[in-house]
C-alpha positions in Angstrom: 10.6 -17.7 -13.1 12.1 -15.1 -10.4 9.9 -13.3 -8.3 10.7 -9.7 -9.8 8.4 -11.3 -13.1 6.0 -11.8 -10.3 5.2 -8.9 -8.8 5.9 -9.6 -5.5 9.1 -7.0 -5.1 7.1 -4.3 -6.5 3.5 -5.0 -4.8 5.6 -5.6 -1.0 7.6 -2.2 -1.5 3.9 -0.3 -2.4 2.6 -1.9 0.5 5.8 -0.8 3.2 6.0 2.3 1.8 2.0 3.4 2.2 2.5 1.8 5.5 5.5 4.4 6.6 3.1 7.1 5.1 0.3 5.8 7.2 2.2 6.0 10.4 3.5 9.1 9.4 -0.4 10.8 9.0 -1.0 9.0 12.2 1.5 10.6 13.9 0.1 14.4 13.1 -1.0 16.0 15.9 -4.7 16.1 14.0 -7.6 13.4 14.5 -7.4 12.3 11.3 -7.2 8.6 11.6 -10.3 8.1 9.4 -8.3 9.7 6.5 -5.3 6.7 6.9 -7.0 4.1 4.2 -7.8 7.1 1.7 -4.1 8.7 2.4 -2.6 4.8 2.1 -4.5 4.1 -1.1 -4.3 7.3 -2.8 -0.5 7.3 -2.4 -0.5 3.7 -3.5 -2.1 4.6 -6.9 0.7 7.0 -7.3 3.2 4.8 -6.9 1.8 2.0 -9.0 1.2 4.8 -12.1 4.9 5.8 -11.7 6.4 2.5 -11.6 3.9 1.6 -14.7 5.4 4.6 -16.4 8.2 4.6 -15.0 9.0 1.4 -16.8 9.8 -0.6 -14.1 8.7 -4.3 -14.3 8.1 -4.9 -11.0 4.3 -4.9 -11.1 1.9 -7.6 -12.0 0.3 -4.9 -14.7 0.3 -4.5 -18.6 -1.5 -1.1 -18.4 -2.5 1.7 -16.1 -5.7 0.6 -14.8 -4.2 -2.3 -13.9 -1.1 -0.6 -12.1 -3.2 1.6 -10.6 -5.4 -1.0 -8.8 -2.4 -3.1 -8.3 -0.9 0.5 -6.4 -4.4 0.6 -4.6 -5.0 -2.7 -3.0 -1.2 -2.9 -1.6 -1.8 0.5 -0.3 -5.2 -0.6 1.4 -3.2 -4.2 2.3 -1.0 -1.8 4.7 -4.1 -0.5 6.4 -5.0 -3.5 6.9 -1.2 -4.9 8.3 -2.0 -2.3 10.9 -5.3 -3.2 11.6 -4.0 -7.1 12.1 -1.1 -5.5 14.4 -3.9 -3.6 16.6 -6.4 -6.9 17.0 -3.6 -8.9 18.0 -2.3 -6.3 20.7 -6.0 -6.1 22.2 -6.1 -10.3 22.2 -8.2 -10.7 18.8 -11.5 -8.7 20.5 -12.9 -7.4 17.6 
């Protein structure tokens, strides 16, 4: 069993690449940083629909609900990467 069969490749790339966009929106000159998790997610559902239909088999989905809550939750995981990144810059204070 390699890890592409997995779902790992596909679900980590989701998850960097809403990350990127997330710093991206962050670094607008707006005060938009409550928009990050919907901007993250939404363009992880994107990314999991295209890969679905895109053919790829680098997702853990047999159909496009599935892809596109796959493309969701790693797009919410990189909020959450970030959020892990800021507690442990402040010393954990939550």
């Amino acid at each position: 069993m390699d890890f592409e069969t997995l779902g790992i490749v596909g679900v980590a790339a989701i998850t960097v690449i809403c990350y990127l966009v997330g710093l991206i929106v962050k670094a607008t000159p707006f005060q938009n940083n409550q928009l990050i998790p919907i901007v993250c997610g939404g363009v992880g559902l994107i990314l999991g629909l295209v890969c679905f239909f895109a053919g790829l088999d680098v997702l853990p989905a047999t159909d496009p609900v599935s892809a596109a809550a796959v493309g969701v939750v790693s797009g919410l995981a990189a909020t959450g990467i970030d959020q892990v990144k800021k507690q442990l810059k402040n010393g954990g204070d939550l």
